[in-house]
C-alpha positions as CSV (number, residue, x, y, z in Angstrom):
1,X,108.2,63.2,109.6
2,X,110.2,64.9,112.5
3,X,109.8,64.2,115.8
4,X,108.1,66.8,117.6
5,X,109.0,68.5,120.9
6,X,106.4,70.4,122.4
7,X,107.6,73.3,125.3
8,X,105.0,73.2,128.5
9,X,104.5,75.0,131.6
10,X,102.5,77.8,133.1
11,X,102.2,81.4,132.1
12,X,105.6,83.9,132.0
13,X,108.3,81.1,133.0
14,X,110.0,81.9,129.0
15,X,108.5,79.2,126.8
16,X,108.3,81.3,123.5
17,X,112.2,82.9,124.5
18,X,113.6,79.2,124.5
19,X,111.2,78.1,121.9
20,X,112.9,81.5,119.7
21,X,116.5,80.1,120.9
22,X,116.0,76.9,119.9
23,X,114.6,77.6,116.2
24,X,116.8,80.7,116.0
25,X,114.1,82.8,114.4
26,X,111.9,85.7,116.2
27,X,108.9,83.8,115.8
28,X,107.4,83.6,118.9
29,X,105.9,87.0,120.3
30,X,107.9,87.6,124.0
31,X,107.1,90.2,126.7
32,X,107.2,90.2,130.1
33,X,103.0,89.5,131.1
34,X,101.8,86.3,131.3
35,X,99.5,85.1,128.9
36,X,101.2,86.3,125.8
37,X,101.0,82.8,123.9
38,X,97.9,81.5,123.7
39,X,97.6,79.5,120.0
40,X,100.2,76.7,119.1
41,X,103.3,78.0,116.8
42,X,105.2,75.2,115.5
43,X,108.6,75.6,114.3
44,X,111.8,73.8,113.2
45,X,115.2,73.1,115.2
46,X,118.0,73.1,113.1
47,X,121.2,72.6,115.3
48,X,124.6,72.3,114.1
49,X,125.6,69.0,113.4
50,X,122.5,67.8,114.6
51,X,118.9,66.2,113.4
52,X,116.5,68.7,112.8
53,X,113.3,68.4,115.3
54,X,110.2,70.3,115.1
55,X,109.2,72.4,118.2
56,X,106.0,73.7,119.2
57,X,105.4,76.7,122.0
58,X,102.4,77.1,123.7
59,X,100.3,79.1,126.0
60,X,101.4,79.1,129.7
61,X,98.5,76.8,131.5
62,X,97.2,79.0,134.2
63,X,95.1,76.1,136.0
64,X,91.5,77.1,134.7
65,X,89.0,75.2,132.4
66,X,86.6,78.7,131.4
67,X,87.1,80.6,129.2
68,X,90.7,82.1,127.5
69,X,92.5,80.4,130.3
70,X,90.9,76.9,129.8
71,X,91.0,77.3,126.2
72,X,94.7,78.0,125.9
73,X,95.2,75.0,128.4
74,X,93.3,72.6,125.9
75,X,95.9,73.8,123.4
76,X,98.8,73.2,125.3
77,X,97.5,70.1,126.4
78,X,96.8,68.8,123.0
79,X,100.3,69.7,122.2
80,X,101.6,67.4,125.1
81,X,99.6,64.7,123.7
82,X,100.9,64.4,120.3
83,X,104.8,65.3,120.8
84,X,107.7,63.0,121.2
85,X,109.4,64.9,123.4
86,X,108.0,67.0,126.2
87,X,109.9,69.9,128.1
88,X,108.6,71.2,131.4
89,X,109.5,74.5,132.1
90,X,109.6,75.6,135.0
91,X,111.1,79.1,136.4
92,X,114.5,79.0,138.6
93,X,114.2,82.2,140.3
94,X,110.5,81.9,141.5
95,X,111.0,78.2,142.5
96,X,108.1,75.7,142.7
97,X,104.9,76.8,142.4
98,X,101.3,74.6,143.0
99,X,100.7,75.7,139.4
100,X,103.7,74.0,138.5
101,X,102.6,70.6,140.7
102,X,99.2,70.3,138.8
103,X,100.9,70.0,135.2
104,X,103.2,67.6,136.7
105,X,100.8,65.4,138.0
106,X,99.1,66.0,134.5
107,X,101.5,65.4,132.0
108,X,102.0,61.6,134.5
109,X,99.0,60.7,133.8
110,X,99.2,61.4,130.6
111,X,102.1,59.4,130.5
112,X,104.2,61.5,127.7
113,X,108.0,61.7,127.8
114,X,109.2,64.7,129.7
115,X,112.5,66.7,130.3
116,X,112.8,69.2,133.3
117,X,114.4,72.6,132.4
118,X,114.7,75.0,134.8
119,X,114.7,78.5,132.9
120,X,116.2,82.0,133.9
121,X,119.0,80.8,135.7
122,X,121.9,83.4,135.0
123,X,122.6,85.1,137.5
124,X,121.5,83.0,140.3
125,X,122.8,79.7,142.1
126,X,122.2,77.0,139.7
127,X,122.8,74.0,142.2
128,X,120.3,75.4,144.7
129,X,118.0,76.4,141.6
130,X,117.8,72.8,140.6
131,X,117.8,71.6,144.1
132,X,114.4,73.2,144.8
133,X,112.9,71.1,141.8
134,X,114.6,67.9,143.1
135,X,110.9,66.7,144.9
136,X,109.7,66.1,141.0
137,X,111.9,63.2,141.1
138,X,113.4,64.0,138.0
139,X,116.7,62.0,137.2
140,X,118.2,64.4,134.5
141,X,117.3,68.2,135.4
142,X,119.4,70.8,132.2
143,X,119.3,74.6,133.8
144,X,119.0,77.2,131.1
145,X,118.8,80.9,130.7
146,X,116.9,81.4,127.1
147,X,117.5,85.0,127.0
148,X,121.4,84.6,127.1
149,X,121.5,81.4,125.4
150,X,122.9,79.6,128.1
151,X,122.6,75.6,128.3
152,X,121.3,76.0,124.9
153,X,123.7,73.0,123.8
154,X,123.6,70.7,126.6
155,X,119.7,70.8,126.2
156,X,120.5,69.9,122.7
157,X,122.2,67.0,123.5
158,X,120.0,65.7,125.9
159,X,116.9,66.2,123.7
160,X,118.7,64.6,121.4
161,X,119.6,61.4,122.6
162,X,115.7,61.1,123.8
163,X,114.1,61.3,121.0
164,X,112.9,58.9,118.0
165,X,115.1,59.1,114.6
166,X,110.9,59.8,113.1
167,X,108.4,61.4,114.6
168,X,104.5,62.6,114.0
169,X,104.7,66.3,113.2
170,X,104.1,68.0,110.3
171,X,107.1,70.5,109.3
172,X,106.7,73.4,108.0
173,X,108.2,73.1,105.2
174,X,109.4,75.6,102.4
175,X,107.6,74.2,99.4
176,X,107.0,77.3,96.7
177,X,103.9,75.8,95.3
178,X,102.0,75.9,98.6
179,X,99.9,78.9,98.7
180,X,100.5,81.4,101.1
181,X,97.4,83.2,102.5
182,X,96.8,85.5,105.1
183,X,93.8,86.1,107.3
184,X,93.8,89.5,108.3
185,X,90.8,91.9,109.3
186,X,89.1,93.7,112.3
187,X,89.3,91.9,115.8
188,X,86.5,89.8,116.2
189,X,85.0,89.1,112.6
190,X,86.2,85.4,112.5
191,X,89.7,84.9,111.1
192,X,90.2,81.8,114.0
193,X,86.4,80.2,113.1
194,X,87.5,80.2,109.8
195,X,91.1,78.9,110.0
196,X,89.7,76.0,112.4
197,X,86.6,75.6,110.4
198,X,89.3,75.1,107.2
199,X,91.7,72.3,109.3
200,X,88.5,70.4,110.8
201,X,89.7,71.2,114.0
202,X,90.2,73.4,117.0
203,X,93.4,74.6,115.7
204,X,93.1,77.9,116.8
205,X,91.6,79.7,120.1
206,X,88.3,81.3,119.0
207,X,86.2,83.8,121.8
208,X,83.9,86.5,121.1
209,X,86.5,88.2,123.6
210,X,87.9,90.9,120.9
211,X,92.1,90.6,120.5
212,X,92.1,86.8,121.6
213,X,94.7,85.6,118.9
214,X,97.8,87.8,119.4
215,X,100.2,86.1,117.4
216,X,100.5,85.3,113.7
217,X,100.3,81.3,113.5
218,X,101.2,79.2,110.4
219,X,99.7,76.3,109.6
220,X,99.8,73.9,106.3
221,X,97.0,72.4,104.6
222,X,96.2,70.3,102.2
223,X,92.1,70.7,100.0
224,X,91.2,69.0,97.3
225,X,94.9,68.1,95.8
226,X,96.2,71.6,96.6
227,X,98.9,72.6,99.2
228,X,98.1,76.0,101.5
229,X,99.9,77.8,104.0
230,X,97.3,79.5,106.5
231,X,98.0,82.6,108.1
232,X,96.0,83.6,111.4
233,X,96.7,86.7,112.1
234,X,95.6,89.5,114.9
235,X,93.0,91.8,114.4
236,X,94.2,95.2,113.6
237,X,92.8,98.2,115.6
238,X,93.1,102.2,115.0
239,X,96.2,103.4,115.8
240,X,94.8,105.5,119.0
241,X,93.4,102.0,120.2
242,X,96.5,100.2,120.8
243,X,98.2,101.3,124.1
244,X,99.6,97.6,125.4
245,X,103.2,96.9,123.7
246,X,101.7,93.3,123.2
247,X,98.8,94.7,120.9
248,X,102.1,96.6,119.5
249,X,103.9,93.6,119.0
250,X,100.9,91.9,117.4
251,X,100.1,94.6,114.6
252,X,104.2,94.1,113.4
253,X,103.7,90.4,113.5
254,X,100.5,90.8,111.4
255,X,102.3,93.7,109.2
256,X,104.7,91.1,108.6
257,X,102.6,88.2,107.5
258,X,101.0,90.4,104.8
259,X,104.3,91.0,103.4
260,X,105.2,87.5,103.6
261,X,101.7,86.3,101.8
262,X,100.8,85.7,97.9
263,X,96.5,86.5,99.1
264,X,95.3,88.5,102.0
265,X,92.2,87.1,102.6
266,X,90.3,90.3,104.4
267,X,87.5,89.6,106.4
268,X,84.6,91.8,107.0
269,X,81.6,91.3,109.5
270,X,78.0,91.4,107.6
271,X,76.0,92.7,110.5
272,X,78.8,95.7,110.9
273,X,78.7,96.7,107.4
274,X,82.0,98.1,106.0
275,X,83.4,100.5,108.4
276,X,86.6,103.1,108.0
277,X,89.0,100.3,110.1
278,X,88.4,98.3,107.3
279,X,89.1,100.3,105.0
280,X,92.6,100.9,106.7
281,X,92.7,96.7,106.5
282,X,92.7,97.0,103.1
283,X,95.1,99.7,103.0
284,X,97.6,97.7,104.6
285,X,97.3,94.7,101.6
286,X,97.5,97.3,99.0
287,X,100.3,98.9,100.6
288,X,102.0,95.6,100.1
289,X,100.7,94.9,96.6
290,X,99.4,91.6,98.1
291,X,96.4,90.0,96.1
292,X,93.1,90.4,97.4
293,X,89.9,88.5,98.3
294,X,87.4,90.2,100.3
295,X,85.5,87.8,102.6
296,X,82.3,88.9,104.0
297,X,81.6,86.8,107.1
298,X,78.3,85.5,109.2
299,X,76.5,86.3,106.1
300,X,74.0,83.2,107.6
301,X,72.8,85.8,110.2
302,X,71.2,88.6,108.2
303,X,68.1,89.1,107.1
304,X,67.7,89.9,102.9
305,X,67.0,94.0,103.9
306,X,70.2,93.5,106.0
307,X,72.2,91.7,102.9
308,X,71.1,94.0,100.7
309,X,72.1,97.7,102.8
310,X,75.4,95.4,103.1
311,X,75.8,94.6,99.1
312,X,75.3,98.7,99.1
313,X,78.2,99.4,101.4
314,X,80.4,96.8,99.6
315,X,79.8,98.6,96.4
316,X,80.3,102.1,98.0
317,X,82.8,101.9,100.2
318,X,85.3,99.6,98.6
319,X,85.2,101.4,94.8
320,X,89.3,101.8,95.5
321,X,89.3,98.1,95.0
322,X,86.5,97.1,93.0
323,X,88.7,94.2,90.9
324,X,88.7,92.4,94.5
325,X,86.5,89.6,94.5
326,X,83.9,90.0,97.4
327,X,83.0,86.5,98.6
328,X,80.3,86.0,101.5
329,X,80.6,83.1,103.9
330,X,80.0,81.7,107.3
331,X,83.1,80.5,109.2
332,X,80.7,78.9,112.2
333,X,78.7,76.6,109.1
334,X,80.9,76.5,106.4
335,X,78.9,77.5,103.8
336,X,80.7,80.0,100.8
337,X,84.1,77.6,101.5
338,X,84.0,76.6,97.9
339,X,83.6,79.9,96.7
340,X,86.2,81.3,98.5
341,X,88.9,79.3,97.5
342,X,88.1,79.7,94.2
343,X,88.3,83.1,94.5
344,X,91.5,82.4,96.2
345,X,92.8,80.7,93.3
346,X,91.8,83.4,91.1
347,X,93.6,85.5,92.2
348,X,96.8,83.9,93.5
349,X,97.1,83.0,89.8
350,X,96.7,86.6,88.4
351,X,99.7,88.1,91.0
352,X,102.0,84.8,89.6
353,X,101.5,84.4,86.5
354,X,104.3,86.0,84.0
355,X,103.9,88.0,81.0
356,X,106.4,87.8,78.1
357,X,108.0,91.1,77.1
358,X,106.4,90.9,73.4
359,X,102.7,90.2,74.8
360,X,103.2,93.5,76.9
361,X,104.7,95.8,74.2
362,X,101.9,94.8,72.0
363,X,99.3,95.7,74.7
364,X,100.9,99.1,75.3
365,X,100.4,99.6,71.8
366,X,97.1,98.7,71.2
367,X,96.0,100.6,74.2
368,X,98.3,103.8,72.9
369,X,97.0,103.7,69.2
370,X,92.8,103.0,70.7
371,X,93.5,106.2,72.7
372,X,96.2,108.5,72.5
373,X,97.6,110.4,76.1
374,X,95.8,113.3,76.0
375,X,98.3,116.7,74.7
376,X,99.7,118.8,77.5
377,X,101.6,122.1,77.0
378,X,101.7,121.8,73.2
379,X,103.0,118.3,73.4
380,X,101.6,114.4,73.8
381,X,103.5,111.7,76.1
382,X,104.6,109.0,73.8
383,X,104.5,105.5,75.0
384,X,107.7,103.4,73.1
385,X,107.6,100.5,74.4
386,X,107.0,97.7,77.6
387,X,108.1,95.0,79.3
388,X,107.2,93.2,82.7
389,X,109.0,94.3,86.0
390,X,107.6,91.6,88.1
391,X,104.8,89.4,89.7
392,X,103.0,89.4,93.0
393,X,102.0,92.1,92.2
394,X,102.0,92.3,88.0
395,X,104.2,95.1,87.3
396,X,104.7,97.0,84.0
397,X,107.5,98.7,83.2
398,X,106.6,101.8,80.3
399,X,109.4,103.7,78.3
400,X,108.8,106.6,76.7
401,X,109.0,110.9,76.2
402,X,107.6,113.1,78.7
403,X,105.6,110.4,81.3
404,X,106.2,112.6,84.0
405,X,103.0,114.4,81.9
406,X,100.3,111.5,81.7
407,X,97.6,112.5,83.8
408,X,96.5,110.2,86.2
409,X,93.3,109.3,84.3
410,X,95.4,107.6,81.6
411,X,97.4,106.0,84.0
412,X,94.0,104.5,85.1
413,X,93.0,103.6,81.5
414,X,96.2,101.7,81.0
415,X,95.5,99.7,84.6
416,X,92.1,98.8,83.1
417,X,93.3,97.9,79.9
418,X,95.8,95.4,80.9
419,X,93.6,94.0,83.6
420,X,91.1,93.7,81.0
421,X,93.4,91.7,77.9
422,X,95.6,89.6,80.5
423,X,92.4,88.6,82.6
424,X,93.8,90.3,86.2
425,X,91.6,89.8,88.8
426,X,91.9,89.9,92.7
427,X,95.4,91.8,92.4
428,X,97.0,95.2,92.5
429,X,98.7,96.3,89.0
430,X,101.6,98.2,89.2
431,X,103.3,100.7,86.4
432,X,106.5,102.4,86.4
433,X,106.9,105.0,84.0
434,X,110.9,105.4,82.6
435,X,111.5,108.8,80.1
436,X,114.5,108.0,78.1
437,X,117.4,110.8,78.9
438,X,118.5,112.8,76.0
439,X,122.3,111.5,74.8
440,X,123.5,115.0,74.7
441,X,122.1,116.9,77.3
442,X,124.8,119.2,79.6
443,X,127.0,118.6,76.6
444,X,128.6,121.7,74.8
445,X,129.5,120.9,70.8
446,X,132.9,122.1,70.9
447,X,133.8,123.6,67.1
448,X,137.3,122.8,65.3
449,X,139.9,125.2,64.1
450,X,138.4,124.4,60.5
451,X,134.5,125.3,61.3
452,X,136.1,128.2,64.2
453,X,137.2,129.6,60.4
454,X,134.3,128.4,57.8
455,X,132.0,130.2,61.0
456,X,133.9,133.5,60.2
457,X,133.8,133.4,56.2
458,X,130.3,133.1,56.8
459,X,129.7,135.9,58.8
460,X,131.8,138.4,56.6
461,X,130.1,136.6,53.3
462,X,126.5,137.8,55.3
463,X,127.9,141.3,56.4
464,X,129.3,142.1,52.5
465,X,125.7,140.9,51.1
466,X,123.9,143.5,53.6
């Protein structure tokens, strides 16, 4: 295990810059309004020369116990609790706040080991900078500035030299057989219930308040003998809707963690139905070629009229990807877990799993010789031969004469075909159709001296016969 630093202060004095500076990544979202952070993001220091620590950034406490504010406090807090290593940040060119007195006094009683670091300090008088912090009675104060990367190193060192050779936190680590799965959906339809109802804990902040997560946080599990990564990501909203650079920042952290993914988990909202933003969710997978499983959350809340104009919409409004598996659940009660996690499995093993080269040229020619590309112009497509271009998604690579022809309903009868004998479900199938290029095109036959004068005995032999 590696021991655990955890980064601590209140809201817009550059936690998630220094805890980006330290893991050298872009993790962390940054922008200049408070209350950016508000789940726990754990990452991994790697310095040069040094032993790797595991950091975790939190949400600035703002010194309330309702709501958002008081949620995100309980988060950091919890964070304190369980780290090795605690570094109060505090913010040079403000100075001392009350806010900053209260978490003092809280992290003493709760007695954890704690560094002072006084952030944002370039361009200002360091000495008196520290000197205005001097009434916390710290003994070893490191002034940093985690935008330029200054005092990077010496907080390095000292962090280094406090803390224990093992620790209590989990890293994330970069194991290939943990699955990767994203949450993804709507604001407000349950993706942080779900991923706290999963970890049997209050992992994540969950509020009825639409747009409360706002970063894309990993965390690893471990159910019934299998290893996951969990992805809880923000709710994605119609582009007109977003107008804060935040909500901006969000969406490309979410964009990202469906690339990153092996199954994008989409959740829907039963008593909603299946609306057009959806839709535009499941765009965004498909875009990616991510696998799919459809979960249709607070299914407990509907009465059986309700469930079944829902079960309507599903089939209606999500015929583009009917070979998803539609799974309903309820994140607040747990029920439908099982099922979706089987699903889960389902189709994390149809993106992954690899095809030889002669099981897919037989296919292609089973399905060409059951039903033959319809004739265009005077002349059929011919399908040679096939071979697999990848996984995650399954792609197909198809040789052959004049592809650029197949109309896209054969194209559709060769998706279903393979789906049908390699037993794809949950996942996008991808062709790509290669016409083989004719040797001697652009080429003139030049004619020897010999044929220049067999050419010419044949003409006068044809002229003397007419």
């Amino acid at each position: 295990m590696l021991p655990l630093v955890a980064l601590v202060g209140r809201p817009n004095v550059g936690k998630s810059t220094l805890f980006n500076a330290l893991t050298r990544t872009r993790d962390a979202l940054v922008h200049d309004q408070p209350g950016v952070t508000r789940d726990r993001n754990y990452g991994v220091a790697r310095p040069e020369g040094m032993r790797p620590f595991a950091v975790v950034d939190t949400g600035g406490i703002a010194g309330e116990d309702e709501g958002l504010a008081g949620a995100t406090a309980r988060q950091a807090r919890a964070a304190a609790e369980e780290a090795d290593l605690v570094l109060f940040i505090v913010d040079g060119r403000e100075g001392p706040s009350a806010l900053d007195d209260d978490i003092l006094r809280w992290l003493r009683k709760a007695a954890r080991p704690t560094l002072l670091v006084v952030n944002k300090t370039d361009g200002i008088d360091v000495r008196a900078a520290i000197a205005e912090f001097a009434r916390y009675g710290f003994e070893d104060v490191i002034a940093v500035s985690s935008a330029h990367r200054q005092g990077i190193d010496e907080l390095l060192e000292d962090v280094m030299k406090r803390l224990p050779e093992e620790g209590t936190s989990v890293e994330l680590d970069a194991d290939p057989e943990r699955i990767r799965v994203a949450f993804i959906g709507r604001p407000n339809v349950g993706k942080s219930t779900l991923v706290n109802r999963l970890l049997g804990e209050e992992r994540m902040i969950a509020s009825e308040v639409p747009g409360t997560t706002r970063d894309a946080v990993s965390v690893d599990m471990e159910r019934d003998g299998r290893r996951y990564r969990l992805v809880d990501t923000a709710g994605l909203r119609r582009k007109r809707s977003v107008d804060e650079a935040v909500e901006k920042f969000s969406i490309i952290k979410t964009l990202a963690a469906i690339e990153e993914c092996q199954v994008a988990v989409v959740m829907l909202d039963a008593g909603e139905g299946v609306t057009d933003q959806d839709a535009s969710v499941l765009g965004y997978a498909l875009d990616a070629g991510r696998a799919l499983v459809v979960a249709v959350n607070k299914w407990d809340g509907q009465t059986d009229y309700q469930r079944q104009q829902t079960e309507n919409l599903l089939v209606r409004k999500l015929a583009f990807v009917e070979w998803a598996e539609a799974v309903r659940i309820s994140a607040k009660h747990g029920s439908g877990l099982r099922e979706l996690f089987a699903a889960i499995h389902r189709a994390h093993r149809s993106a992954t799993t690899e095809i030889g080269t002669s099981e897919v040229t037989k296919a292609m020619e089973i399905a060409y010789e059951t039903n033959p590309p319809p004739v265009v112009r005077g002349h059929a497509p011919k399908l040679r031969f096939a071979h697999p271009g990848g996984v995650n998604p399954p792609t197909f690579i198809v040789h052959g004469t004049r592809l650029r022809t197949l109309a896209d309903s054969y194209k559709r009868y060769l998706e279903n075909f393979f789906r049908k004998r390699f037993k794809l479900v949950g996942t996008p199938v991808r062709f790509i159709f290669k016409e083989g290029t004719n040797p001697y095109e652009g080429k003139k036959n030049v004619l020897t001296e010999r044929q220049v004068a067999k050419k010419r005995r044949l003409i006068r032999h044809v002229k003397r016969g007419k």
